[in-house]
N, C-alpha and C positions, 0 to 999 in steps of 0.2 A: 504494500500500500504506500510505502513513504517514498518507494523507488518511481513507483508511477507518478504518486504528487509533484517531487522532484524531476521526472521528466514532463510532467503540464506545467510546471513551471516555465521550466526551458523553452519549449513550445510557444506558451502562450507570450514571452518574452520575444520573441522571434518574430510572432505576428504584430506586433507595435512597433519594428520596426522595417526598414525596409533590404529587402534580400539583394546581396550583391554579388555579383559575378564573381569567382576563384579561381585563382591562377597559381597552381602550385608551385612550390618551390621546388629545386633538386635536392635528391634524396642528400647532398651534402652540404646543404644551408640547413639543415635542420638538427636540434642539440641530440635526436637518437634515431638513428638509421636503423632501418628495419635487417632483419639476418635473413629473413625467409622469401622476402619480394621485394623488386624493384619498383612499383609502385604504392611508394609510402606515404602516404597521401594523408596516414591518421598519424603516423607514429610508430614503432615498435609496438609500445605496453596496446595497442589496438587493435593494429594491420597483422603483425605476427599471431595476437593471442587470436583471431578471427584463421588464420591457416591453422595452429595448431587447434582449434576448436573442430574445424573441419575434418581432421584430419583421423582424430578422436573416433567422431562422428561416422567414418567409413570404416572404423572398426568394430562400430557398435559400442565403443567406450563411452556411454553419454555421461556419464560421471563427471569422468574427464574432461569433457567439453565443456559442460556445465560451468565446471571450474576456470574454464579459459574464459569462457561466456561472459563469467560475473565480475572475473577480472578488469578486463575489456570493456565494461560498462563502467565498473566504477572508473578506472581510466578517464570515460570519456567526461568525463564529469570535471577531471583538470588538466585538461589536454590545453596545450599552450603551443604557439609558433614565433618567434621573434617577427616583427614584421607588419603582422597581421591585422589587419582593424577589428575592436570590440565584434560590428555585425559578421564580420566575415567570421571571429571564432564562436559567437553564438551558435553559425550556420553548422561551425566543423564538430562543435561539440554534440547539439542535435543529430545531427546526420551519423556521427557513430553511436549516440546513442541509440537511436532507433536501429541501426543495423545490429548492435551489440542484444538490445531485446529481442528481437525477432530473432536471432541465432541463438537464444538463449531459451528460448520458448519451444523454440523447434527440439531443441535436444534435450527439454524438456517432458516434452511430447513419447521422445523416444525413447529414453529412459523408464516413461509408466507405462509405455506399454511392455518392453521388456519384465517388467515386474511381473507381469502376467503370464507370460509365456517363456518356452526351455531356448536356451539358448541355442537353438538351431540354423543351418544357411538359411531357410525359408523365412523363419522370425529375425532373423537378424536384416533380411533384404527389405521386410515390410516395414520393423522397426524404421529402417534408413528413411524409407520413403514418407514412411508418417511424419517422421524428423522435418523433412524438406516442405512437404505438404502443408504442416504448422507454419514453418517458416515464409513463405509463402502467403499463408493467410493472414499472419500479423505483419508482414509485411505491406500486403494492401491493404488492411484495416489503417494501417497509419499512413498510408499514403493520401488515404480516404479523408482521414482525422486530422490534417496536414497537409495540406494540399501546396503552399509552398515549398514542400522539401521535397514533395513528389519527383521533381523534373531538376532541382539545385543542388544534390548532393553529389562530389568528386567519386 
């Protein structure tokens, strides 16, 4: 409950002001380059914990994901870039936030349903997909709930 308050905050902060174009920086004007992708667009403590989240996730590890997940959100909560103006990091900290819940949700998904069933290739392939399916629908829920970050996030 206080994580979602905390993200309508951000949100509704976003919509009072006006949304502005981003132009990223190179992955080496920024104080932590990502290890796992070249396009680091959040950060390491976000971009990475989103691959290794994923990565969890095709193993049926949603635990694991989970953990990257929640990381990854709180992160985004003090995500900083030297440079950057106020609106443009409102937009960055949003924009991972919302990918960080939606990924967070999804392997939430998949983790209860794993509860339920044996750890087999068939459950482990539906688990995956329920995982994505979630992610997926809290993704367009907030695209829906949001509609400026729809089309503005790097």
């Amino acid at each position: 409950m206080i994580k979602n308050l905390k993200m309508l905050v951000l949100f509704s902060a976003l919509t009072l002001g006006s949304i502005v174009c981003i132009q990223t920086q190179p992955a080496e004007a920024r104080t932590v380059k990502c290890k796992l992708t070249t396009n680091c667009v959040y950060g390491s403590e976000i971009s990475d914990r989103w691959i290794k989240g994923a990565r969890f996730e095709q193993k049926a590890d949603f635990q694991s994901a989970i953990i990257e997940y929640k990381k990854a959100f709180k992160a985004s909560e003090k995500l900083t870039f030297p440079g950057k103006t106020q609106a443009q990091m409102k937009l960055l900290r949003a924009c991972a936030s919302t990918g960080s819940y939606a990924s967070l949700q999804g392997a939430i998904a998949g983790a209860e349903y794993m509860k339920f069933h044996q750890l087999t290739a068939e459950h482990t392939k539906a688990a995956i997909e329920i995982s994505r399916n979630k992610f997926r629908e809290v993704s367009d829920a907030q695209d829906e709930k949001f509609p400026e970050l729809a089309g503005s996030c790097p």
